[in-house]
C-alpha positions as CSV (number, residue, x, y, z in Angstrom):
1,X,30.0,-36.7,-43.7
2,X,26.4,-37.0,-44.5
3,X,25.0,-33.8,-46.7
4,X,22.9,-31.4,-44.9
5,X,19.1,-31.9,-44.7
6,X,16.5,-30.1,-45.7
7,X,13.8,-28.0,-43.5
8,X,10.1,-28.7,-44.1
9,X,8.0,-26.3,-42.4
10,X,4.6,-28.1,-41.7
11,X,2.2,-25.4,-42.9
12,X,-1.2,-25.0,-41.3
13,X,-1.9,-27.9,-39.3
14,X,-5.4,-28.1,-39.9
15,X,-4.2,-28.9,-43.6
16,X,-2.7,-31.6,-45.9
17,X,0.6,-30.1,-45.0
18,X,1.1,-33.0,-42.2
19,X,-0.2,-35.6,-44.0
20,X,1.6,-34.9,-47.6
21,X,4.9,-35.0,-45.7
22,X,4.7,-38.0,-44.3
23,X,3.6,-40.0,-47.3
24,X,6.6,-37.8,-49.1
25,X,9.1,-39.7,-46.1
26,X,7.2,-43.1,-46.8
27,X,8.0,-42.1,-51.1
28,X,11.3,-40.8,-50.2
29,X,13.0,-42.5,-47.1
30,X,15.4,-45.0,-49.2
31,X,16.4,-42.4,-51.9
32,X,16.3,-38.7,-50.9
33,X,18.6,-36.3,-49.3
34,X,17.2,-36.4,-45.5
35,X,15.0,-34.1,-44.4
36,X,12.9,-33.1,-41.1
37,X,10.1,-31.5,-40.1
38,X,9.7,-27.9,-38.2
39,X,6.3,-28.5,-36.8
40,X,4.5,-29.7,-34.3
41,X,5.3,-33.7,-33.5
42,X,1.9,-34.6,-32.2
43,X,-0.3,-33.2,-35.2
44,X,2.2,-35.1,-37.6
45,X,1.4,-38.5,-35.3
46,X,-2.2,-37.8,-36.4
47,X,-2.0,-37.3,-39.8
48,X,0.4,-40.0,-40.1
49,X,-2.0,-43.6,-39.9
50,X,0.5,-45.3,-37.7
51,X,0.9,-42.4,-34.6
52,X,3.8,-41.5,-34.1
53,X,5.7,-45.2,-34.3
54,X,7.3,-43.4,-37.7
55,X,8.3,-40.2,-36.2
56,X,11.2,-39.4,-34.1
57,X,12.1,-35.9,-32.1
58,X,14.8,-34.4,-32.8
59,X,17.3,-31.1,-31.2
60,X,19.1,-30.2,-34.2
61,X,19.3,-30.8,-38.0
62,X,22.5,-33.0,-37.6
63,X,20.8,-35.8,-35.9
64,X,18.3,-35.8,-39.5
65,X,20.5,-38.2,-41.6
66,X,20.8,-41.0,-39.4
67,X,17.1,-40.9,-38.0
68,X,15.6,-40.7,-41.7
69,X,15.8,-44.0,-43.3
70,X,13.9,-45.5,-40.1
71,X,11.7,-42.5,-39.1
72,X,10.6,-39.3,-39.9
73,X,12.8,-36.6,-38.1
74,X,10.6,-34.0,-36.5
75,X,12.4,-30.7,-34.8
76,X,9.0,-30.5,-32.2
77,X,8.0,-26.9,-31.5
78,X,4.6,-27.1,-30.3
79,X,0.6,-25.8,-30.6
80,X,-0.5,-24.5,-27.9
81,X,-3.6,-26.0,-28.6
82,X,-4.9,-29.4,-30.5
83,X,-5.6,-29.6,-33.9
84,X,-8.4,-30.5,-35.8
85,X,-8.6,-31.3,-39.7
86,X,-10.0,-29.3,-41.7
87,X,-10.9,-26.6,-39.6
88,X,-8.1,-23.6,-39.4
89,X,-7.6,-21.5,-36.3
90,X,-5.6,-18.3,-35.9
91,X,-4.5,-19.0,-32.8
92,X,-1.7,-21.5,-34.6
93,X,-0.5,-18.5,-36.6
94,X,2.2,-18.0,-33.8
95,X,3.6,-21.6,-34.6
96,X,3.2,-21.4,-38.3
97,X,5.2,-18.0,-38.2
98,X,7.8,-19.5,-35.6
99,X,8.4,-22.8,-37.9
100,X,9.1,-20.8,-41.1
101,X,11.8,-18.8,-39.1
102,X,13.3,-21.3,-37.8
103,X,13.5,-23.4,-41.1
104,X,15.0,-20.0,-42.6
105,X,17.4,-19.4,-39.7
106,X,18.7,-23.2,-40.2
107,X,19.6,-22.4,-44.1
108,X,20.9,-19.6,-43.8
109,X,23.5,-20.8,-41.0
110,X,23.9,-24.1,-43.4
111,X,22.7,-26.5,-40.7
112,X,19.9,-27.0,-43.2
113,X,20.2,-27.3,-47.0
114,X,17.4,-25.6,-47.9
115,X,13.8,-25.0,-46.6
116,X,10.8,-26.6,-48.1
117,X,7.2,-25.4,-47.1
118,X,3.9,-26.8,-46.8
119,X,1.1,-24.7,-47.3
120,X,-0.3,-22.2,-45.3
121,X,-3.9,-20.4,-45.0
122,X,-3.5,-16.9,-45.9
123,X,-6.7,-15.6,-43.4
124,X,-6.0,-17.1,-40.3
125,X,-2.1,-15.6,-40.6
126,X,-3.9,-11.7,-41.4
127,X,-6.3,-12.6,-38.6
128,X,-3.2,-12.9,-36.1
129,X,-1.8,-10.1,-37.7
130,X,0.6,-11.4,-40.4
131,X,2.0,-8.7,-42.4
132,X,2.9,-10.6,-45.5
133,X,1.0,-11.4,-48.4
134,X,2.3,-15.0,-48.4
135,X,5.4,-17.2,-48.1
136,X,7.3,-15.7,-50.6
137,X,7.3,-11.4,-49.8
138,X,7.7,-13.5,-46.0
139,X,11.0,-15.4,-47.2
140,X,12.4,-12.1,-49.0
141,X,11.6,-10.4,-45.3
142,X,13.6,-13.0,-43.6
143,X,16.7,-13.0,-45.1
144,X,16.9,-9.7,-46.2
145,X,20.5,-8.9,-44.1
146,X,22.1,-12.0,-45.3
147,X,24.9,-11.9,-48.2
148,X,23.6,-12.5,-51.7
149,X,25.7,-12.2,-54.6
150,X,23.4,-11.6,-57.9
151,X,20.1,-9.6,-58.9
152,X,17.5,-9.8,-55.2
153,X,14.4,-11.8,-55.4
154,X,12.5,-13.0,-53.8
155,X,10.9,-14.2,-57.1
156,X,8.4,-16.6,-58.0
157,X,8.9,-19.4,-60.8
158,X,6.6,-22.3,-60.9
159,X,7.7,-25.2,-62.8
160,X,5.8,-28.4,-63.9
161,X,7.4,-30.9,-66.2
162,X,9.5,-28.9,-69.2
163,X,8.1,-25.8,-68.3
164,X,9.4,-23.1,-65.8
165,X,7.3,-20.2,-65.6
166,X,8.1,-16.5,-63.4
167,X,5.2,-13.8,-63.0
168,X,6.2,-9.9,-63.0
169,X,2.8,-9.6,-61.4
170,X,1.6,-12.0,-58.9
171,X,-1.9,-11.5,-56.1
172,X,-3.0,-8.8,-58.2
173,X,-6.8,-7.8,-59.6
174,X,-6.4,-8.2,-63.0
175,X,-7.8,-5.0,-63.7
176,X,-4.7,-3.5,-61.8
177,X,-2.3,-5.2,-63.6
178,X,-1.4,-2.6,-67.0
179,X,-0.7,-0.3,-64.2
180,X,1.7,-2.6,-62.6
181,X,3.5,-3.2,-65.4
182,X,6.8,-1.1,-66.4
183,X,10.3,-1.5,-67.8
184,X,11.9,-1.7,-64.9
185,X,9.8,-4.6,-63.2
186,X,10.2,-6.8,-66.1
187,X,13.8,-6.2,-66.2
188,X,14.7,-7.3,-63.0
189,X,12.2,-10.1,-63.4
190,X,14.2,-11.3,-66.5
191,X,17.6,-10.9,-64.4
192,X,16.9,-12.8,-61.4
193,X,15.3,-15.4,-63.5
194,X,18.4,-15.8,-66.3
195,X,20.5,-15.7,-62.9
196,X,18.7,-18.7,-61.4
197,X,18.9,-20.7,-64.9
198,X,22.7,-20.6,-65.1
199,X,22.7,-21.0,-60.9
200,X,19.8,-23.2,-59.7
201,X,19.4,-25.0,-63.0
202,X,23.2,-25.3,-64.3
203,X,22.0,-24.0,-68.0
204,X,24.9,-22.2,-69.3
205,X,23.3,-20.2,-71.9
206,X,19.4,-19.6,-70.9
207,X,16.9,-18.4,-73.4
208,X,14.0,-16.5,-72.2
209,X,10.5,-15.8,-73.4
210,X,8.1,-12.8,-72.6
211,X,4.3,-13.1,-73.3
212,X,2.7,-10.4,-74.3
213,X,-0.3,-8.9,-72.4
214,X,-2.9,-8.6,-74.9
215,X,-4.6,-10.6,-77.4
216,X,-2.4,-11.0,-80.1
217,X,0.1,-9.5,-78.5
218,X,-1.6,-6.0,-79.1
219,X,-1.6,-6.4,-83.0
220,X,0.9,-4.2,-83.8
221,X,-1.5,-1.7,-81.1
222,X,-4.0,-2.2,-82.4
223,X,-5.3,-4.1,-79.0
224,X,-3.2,-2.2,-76.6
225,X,0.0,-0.5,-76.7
226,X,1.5,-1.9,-74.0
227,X,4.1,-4.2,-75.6
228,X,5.0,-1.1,-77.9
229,X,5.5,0.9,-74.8
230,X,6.9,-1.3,-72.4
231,X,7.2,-4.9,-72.7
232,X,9.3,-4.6,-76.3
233,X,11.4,-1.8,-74.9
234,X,12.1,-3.7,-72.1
235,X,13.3,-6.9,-74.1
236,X,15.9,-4.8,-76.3
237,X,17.3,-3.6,-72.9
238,X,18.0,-7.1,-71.8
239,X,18.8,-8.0,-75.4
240,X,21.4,-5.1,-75.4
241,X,22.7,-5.9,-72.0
242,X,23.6,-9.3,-73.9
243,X,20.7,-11.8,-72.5
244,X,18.9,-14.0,-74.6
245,X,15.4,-12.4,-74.3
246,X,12.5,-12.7,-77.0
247,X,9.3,-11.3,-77.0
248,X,6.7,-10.3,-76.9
249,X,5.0,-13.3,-77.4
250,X,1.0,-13.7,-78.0
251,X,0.4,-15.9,-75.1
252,X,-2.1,-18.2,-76.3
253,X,0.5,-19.2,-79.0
254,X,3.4,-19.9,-76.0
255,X,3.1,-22.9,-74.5
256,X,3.0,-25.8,-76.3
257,X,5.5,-28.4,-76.6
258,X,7.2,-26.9,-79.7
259,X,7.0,-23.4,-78.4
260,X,8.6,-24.3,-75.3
261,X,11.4,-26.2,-77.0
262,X,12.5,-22.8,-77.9
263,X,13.4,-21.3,-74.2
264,X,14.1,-22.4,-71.2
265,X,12.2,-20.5,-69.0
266,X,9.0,-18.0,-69.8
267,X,7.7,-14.8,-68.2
268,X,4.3,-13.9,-67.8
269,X,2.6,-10.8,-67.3
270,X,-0.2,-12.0,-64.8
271,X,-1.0,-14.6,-62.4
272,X,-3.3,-16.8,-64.4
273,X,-1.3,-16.3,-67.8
274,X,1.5,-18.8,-66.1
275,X,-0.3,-20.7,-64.0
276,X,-2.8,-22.0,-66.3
277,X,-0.4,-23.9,-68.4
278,X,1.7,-24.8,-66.0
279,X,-1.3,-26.4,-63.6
280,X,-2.5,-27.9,-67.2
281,X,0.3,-29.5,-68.0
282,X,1.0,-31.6,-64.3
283,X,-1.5,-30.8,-62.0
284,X,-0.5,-32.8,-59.4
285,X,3.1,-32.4,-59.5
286,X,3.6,-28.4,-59.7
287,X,6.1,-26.7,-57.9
288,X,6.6,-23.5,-56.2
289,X,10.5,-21.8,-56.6
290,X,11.5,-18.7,-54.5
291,X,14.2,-17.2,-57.0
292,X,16.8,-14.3,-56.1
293,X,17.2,-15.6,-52.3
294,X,20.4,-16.5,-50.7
295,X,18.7,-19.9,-49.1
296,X,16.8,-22.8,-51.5
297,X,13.1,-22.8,-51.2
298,X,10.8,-25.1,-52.5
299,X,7.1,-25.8,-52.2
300,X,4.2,-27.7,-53.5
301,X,2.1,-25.5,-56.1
302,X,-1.4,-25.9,-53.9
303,X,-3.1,-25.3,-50.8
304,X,-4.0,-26.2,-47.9
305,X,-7.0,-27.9,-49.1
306,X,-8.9,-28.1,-45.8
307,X,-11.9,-29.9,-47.4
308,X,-10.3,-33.1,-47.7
309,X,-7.7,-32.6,-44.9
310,X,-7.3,-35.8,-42.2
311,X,-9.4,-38.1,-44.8
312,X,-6.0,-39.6,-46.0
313,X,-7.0,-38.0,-49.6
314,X,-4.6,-36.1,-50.6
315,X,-1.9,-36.8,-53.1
316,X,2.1,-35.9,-51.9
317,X,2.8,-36.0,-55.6
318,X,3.8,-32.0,-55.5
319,X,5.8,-32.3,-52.4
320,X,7.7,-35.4,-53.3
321,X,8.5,-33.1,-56.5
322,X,9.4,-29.8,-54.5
323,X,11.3,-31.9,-52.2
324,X,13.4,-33.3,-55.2
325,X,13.4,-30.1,-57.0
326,X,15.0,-28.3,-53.7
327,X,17.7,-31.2,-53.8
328,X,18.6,-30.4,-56.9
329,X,18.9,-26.6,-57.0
330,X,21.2,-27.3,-53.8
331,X,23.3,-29.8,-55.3
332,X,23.4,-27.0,-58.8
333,X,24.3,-24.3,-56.3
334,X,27.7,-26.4,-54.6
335,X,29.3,-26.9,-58.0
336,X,31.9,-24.6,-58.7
């Protein structure tokens, strides 16, 4: 019986989304788990070079795996209105909504593996009235009533190369951010992350690091108390509770290769404190992880980038990754 396949949601069709996943079919056909596209079939023919002589129409995810090697599957749930590169419009929001659902409702029944998603545009989505500050809070949203068995994400971890990186704070000004920050949040953050290590990433024994938040990691307060107040009391509490939790760490000292020999996944305080090194290290092949859901989600750690979108520019590197990573977390998550 061929394995499931996995959902990828097209993102905003005026973007790279439709163009990245076909070159990721071209990079993957003879070697990846299947997969298919939610989206709409004839903005995928566009962004494809050849039409749509490599895509095939589909009415259910168990037709996927022997379509795939020839032709790109494609579950086809239309735009109401054509597309055009580069240039976003709100009235696709509808679609772009429907096609994540529809990936998420396929998980979680187990027609599909997993769900990976190509980016969307954040403004066109609040224009239409999307409620959600992006995919992630969306995804947490969606499967909210379905059984999970472990600390409740949704939680995001970016990962490029040998580093895996989870924020406690995420779309936040970063003069909000001390405010943000208290025991409790980096607690759970720590749990649902040493739960996905031993579950999505079969290490047995994970080892976790915590940056601190201030230069120095406050110099023993003397630049901010709040790893005295918070961050450190919150690392004894994991440390008591018998995970293997260091920190605080002065972040401009954590991520180099030797340093990051030394854990297996690290937690920042702030969106650009983990993204920076991890976007350093492989720009073009970062991935986005949804962590603490009871479906696998992967994405590609960019944007739409509507500048360069239907020029054949853009680079499927980060999708061919988030596609494999997605794989992979499923394939962790079967074994007993």
């Amino acid at each position: 019986m061929a394995p499931a396949p996995l959902a990828l949601t097209m993102g905003d069709p005026a973007g790279i989304g439709p163009e990245i996943i076909v070159k990721a079919w071209r990079a993957l056909r003879a070697k990846s788990r299947p997969f298919f596209v939610v989206g709409d079939f004839n903005a995928l023919a566009s962004a494809s070079g050849d039409g749509a002589s490599i895509l095939r129409r589909i009415s259910g995810p168990d037709q996927a795996a022997a379509i795939f090697p020839d032709a790109l599957p494609v579950l086809d749930l239309p735009l109401s209105a054509p597309v055009i590169a580069g240039k976003p419009n709100s009235a696709a929001a509808g679609p772009i909504v429907q096609w994540i659902e529809v990936a998420v409702g396929l998980a979680l029944s187990g027609a599909a593996a997993g769900v990976v998603t190509a980016p969307i545009a954040k403004a066109p989505l609040y224009e239409a009235g999307f409620g959600f500050p992006g995919h992630t809070e969306f995804l947490g949203e969606l499967t909210l009533g379905a059984p999970y068995e472990g600390e409740r994400g949704p939680l995001m971890m970016l990962a490029s190369q040998d580093l895996r990186v989870t924020l406690v704070t995420v779309h936040s000004a970063l003069a909000d951010v001390p405010g943000q920050l208290s025991k409790a949040a980096i607690i759970k953050v720590a749990r649902i992350t040493d739960e996905a290590l031993r579950r999505d990433f079969a290490i047995a024994h994970p080892r976790i690091a915590i940056a601190g938040l201030n230069p120095h990691a406050g110099e023993d307060g003397g630049m901010g108390l709040e790893e005295i107040e918070i961050i450190a009391p919150a690392v004894n509490a994991l440390r008591e509770a018998g995970l293997d939790v260091r920190g605080p760490f002065p972040a401009d000292t954590l991520f180099h290769a030797e340093a990051r020999s030394g854990y297996d996944a690290a937690i920042c305080l702030y969106h650009d404190q983990g993204l920076i090194p991890v976007k350093m290290l492989d720009f073009w092949g970062g991935v986005n992880l949804t962590l603490g859901l009871p479906i696998v989600r992967a994405s590609p750690d960019h944007g739409t980038a509507f500048n360069i979108a239907g020029r054949g520019l853009a680079r499927s590197d980060s999708m061919i990754a988030a596609i494999r990573a997605a794989d992979q977390i499923v394939l962790n998550r079967s074994r007993p």
